[in-house]
Legacy VTK file of the C-alpha trace (Angstrom):
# vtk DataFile Version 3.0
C-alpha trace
ASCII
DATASET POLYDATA
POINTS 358 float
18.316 -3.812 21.892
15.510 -5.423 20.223
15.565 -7.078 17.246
12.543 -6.473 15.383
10.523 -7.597 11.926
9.559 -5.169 9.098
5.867 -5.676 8.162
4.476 -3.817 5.523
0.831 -2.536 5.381
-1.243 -1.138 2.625
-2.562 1.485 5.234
-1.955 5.282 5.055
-3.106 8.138 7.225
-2.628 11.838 6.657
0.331 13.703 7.676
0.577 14.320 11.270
1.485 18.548 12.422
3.519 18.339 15.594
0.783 19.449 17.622
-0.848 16.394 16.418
-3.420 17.777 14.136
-3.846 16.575 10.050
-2.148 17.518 7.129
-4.685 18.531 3.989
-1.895 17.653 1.797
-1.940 14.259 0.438
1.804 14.062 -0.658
2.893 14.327 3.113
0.580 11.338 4.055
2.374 8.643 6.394
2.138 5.300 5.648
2.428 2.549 8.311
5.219 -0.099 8.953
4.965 -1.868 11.849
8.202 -2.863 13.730
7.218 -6.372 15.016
8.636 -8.148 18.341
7.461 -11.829 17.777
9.627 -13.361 20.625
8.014 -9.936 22.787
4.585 -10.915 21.292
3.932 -6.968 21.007
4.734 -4.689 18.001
5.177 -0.867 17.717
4.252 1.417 14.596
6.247 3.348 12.655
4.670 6.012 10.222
6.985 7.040 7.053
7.065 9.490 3.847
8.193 6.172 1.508
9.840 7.677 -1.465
9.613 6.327 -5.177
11.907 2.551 -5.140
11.531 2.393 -1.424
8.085 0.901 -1.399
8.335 -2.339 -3.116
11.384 -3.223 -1.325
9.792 -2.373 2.057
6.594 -4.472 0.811
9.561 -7.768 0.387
11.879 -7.548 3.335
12.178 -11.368 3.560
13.856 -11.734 -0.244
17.740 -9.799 0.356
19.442 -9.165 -2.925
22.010 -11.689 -3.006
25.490 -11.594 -4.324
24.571 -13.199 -7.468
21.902 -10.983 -8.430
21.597 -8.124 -11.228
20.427 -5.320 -9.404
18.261 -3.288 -10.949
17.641 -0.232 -7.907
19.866 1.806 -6.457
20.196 0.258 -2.613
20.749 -3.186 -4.401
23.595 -1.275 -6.333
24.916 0.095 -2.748
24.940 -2.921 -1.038
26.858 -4.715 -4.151
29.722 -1.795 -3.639
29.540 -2.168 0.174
30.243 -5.932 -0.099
32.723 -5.709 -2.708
34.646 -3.208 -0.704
34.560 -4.917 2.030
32.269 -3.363 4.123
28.742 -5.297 5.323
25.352 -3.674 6.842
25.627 -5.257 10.193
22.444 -3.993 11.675
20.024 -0.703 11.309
19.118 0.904 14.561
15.281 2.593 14.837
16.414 5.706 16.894
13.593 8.757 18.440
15.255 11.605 18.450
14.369 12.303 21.630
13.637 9.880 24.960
9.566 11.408 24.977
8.701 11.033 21.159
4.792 10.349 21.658
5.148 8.052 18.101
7.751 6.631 15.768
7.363 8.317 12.461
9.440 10.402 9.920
10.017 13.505 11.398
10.862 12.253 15.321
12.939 8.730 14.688
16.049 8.220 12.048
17.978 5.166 11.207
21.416 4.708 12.469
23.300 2.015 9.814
26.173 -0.083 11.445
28.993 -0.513 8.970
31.201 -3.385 9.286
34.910 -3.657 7.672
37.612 -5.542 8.637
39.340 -2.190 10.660
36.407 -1.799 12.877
32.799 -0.349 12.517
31.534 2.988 11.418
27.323 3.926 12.110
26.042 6.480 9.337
22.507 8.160 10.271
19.905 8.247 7.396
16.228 8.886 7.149
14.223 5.726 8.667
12.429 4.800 5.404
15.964 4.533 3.568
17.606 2.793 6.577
14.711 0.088 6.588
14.896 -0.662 2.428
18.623 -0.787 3.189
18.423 -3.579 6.138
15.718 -5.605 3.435
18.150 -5.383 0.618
21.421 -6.589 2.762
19.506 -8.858 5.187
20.632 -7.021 8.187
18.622 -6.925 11.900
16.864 -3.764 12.724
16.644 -3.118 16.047
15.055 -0.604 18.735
16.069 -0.252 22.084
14.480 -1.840 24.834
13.188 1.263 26.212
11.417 2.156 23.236
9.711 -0.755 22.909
8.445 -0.731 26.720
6.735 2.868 26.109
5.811 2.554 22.604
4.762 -1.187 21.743
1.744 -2.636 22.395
0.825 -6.072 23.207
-0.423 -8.438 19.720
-2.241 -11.437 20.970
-2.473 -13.681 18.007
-0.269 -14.002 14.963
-1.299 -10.860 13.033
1.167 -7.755 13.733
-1.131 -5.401 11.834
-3.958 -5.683 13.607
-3.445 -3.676 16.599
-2.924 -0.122 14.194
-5.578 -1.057 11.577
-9.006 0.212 11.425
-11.571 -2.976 12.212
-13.727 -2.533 9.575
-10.161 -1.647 7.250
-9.566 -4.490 3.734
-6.905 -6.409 2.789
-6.360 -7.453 -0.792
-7.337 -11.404 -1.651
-4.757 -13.579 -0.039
-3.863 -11.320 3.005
-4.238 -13.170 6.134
-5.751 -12.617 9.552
-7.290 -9.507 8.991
-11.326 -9.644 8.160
-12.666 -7.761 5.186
-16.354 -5.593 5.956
-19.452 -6.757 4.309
-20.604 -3.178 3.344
-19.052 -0.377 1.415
-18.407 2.620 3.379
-17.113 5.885 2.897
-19.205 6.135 -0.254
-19.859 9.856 -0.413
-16.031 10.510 0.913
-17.433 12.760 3.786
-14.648 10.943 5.620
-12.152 11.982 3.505
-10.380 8.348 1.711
-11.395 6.567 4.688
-11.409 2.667 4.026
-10.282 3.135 0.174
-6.710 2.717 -0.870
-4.480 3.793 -3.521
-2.505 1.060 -5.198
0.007 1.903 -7.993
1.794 0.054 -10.627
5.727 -0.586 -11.286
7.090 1.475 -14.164
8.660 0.429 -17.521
12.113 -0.360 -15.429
10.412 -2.347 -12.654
10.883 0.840 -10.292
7.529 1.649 -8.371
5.880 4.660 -9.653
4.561 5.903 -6.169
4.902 9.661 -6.858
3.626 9.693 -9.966
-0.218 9.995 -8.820
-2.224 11.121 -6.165
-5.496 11.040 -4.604
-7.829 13.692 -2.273
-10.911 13.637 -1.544
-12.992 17.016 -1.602
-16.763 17.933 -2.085
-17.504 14.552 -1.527
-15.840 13.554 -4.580
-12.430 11.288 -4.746
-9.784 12.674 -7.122
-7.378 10.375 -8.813
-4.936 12.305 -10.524
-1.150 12.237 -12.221
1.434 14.683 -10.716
3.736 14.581 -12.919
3.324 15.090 -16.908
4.363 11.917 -18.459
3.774 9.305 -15.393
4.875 5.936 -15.220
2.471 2.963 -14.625
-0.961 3.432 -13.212
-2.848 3.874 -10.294
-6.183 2.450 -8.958
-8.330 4.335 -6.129
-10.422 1.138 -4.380
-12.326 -0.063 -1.809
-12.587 -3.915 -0.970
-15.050 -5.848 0.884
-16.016 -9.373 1.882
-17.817 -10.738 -1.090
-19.643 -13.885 0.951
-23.510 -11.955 1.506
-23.375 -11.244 -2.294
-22.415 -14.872 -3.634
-24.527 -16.164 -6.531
-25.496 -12.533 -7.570
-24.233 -9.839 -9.705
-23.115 -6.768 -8.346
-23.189 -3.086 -9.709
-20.663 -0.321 -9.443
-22.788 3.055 -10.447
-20.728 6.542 -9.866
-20.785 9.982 -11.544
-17.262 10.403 -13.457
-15.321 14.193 -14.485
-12.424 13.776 -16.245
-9.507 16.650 -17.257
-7.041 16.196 -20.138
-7.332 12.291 -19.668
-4.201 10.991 -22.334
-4.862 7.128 -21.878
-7.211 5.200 -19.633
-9.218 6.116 -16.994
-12.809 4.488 -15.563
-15.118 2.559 -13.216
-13.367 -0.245 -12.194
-15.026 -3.701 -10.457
-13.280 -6.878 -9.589
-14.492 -10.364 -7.714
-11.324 -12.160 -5.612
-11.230 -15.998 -5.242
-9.680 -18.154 -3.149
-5.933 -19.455 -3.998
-6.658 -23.073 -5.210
-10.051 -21.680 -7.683
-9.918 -20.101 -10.979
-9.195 -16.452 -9.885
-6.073 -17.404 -7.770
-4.924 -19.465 -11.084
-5.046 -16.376 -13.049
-3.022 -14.865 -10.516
-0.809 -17.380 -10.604
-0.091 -17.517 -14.582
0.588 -13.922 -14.197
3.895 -14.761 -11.909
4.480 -14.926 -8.262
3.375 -11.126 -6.959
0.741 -9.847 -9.211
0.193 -6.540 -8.294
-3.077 -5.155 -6.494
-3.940 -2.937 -8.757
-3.134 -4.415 -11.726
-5.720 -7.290 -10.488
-7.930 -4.690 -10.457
-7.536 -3.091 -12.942
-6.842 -6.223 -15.830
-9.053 -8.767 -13.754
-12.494 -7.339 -13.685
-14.997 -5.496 -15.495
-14.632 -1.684 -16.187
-16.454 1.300 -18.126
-13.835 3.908 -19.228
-14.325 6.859 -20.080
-13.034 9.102 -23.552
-9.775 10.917 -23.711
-9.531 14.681 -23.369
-11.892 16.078 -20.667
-15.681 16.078 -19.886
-18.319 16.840 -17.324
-20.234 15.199 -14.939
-21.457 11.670 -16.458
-23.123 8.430 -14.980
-20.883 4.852 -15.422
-21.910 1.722 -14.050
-20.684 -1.591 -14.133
-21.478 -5.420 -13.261
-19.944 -8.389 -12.723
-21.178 -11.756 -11.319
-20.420 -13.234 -7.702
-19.437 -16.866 -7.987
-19.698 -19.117 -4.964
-16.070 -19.245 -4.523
-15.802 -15.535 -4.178
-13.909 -14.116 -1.144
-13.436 -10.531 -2.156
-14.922 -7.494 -4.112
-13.140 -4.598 -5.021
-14.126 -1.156 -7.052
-13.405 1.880 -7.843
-11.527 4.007 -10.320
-8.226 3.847 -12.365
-6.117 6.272 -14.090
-3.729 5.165 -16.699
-1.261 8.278 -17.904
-1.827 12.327 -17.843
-4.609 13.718 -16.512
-7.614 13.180 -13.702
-10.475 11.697 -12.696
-12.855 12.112 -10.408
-15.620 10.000 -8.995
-19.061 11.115 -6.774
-22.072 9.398 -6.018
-20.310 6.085 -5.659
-22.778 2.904 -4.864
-22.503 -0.664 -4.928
-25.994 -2.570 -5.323
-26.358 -6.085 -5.780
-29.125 -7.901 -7.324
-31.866 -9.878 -5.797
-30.501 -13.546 -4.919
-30.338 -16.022 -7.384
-30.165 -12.941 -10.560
-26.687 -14.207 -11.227
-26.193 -13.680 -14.920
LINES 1 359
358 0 1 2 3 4 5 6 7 8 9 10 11 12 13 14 15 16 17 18 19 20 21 22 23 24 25 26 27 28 29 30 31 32 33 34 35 36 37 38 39 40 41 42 43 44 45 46 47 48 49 50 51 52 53 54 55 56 57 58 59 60 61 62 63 64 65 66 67 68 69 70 71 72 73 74 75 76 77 78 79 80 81 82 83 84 85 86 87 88 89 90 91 92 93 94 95 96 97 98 99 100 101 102 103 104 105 106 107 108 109 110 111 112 113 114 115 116 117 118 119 120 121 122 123 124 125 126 127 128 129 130 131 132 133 134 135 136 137 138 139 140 141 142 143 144 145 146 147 148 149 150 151 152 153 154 155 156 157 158 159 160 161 162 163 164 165 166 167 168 169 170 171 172 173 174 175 176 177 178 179 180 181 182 183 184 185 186 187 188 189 190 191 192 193 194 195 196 197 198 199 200 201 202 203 204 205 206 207 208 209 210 211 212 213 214 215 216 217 218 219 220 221 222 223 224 225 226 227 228 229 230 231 232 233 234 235 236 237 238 239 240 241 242 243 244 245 246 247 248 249 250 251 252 253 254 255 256 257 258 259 260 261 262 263 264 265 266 267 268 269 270 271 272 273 274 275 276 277 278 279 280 281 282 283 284 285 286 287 288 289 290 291 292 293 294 295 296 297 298 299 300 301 302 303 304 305 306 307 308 309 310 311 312 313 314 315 316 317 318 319 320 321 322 323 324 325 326 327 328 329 330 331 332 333 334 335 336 337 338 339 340 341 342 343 344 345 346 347 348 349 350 351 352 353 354 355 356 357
């Protein structure tokens, strides 16, 4: 067996049919986790459903809950029990359901969980995505068999795991390493479908992620951001980021065509400009605690123009915000705070002639 490391990607793709052809429907999209070999230099992905609570502790496999912590989730809870009982995660086993799977992902792998007690071990099979949070929470290995990893893995030269199974031209939010932002916007129009823009939403009230409280399409080349349940939790952000060095010392518009239905709280254009760590914008991050979220930089840590509750047509919203030299990053896009939708066509991003900074 190999032991592997869980690393966590803001990357999604839509649902895969077994014949290998999409899925229109964005609640089945897959998003990736990549089960990293560092001693093997070579990594393999894994493509999951993550349900609401599992996604946070999949994006912090390194922190365990340890025995002297108040848990606050549910697999923190189980693993408390487990220990207190007697019985220990010992290890979580990646397993294909069959020996020609042509990828790891929800529907053709499942997690086998080795339970340790003092009378012997017991293995319990559960769905990959749960078996995964449950090896972050008890700081057990996961592992995949050798064989698996010779067919599926592929070879990662330098230190980055994600970079094999990423898009080139694909962002990272500020601070995210080894992977290289674009210079332009693309996508713009959405005739690619949500192609290089990502959805990002916020924790609720209770600290548990509020994942399936919103979604996001793209139709008509138009991006809908919209609430799917009546009274959601948190908010979400639909954004694109790019590298922010060819519009340094300028300003920067965000200009798009907005349609909003029974909005109940906040929902707009939304434009934000990422610094490095040791400059003013990575200080605000830092006052705000040790993992801001990404879109609540967005959304609190820029400039926006929202739009007025209830519903309306088809109306222009733009935007600015200044470059500073220190920039790194600029992200846009829309937000939706509560009930309702929003949806966004005509996107652009224009900067002003060099040295307009206002």
């Amino acid at each position: 067996m190999t032991t592997v490391r869980i690393v966590y990607a803001l990357h999604i793709r839509p649902a895969r049919a077994r014949d290998g052809s999409d899925e229109p429907d964005w609640r089945l999209h897959q998003q990736l986790i990549v089960l990293a070999d560092d001693a093997g230099h070579r990594a393999v992905p894994l493509w999951l459903r993550i349900h609401k609570g599992l996604r946070a502790r999949l994006a912090r496999p390194d922190r365990p809950a340890g025995d002297a912590e108040v848990a606050s989730g549910l697999l923190e809870t189980a693993v408390r029990l487990l220990r207190t009982a007697g019985t220990e995660v010992s290890a979580v086993d990646i397993e294909p359901a069959s020996d020609d799977v042509p990828e790891l992902r929800w529907d053709t792998v499942t997690a086998r969980v080795g339970l340790a007690t003092a009378a012997g071990s017991r293995p319990v099979t559960v769905g990959a995505e749960y078996g995964l949070a449950l090896a972050a929470v008890a700081g057990a290995p996961v592992r995949v068999a050798d064989e698996v990893m010779d067919r599926l893995a592929v070879p990662v030269a330098g230190e980055d795991m994600l970079a094999p199974f990423l898009p080139p031209a694909d962002a990272r939010p500020p601070g995210g390493a080894g992977r290289g932002r674009r210079f332009e916007p693309r996508n713009m129009a959405f005739t690619d479908g949500l192609d290089y823009w990502e959805l990002a939403v916020s924790s609720s009230g209770d600290g548990q992620p509020a994942w399936q409280d919103y979604s996001c399409t793209a139709a008509d080349q138009s991006a809908v951001l919209a609430a799917t349940v009546p009274e959601p939790a948190g908010f979400a952000v639909l954004v694109q980021t790019i590298a922010a060095a060819d519009y340094r010392a300028r300003t920067v518009t965000l200009r798009g065509q907005l349609r909003t239905t029974d909005i109940a709280g906040q929902a707009g254009l939304h434009l934000a400009v990422g610094g490095p760590p040791a400059g003013p914008f990575g200080a605000m991050l830092r006052d705000h605690g040790p993992a801001v979220p990404f879109g609540a930089m967005v959304r609190d840590h820029g400039g926006s123009s929202l739009t007025a509750p209830g519903s309306s047509d088809w109306t222009w919203h733009e935007v600015t915000m200044p470059v500073p030299g220190e920039a790194t990053a600029i992200l846009f896009g829309i937000s939706l705070t509560g009930r309702g939708r929003i949806e966004l066509r005509g996107a652009e991003l224009s900067p002003a002639p060099p040295g307009t900074q206002e």
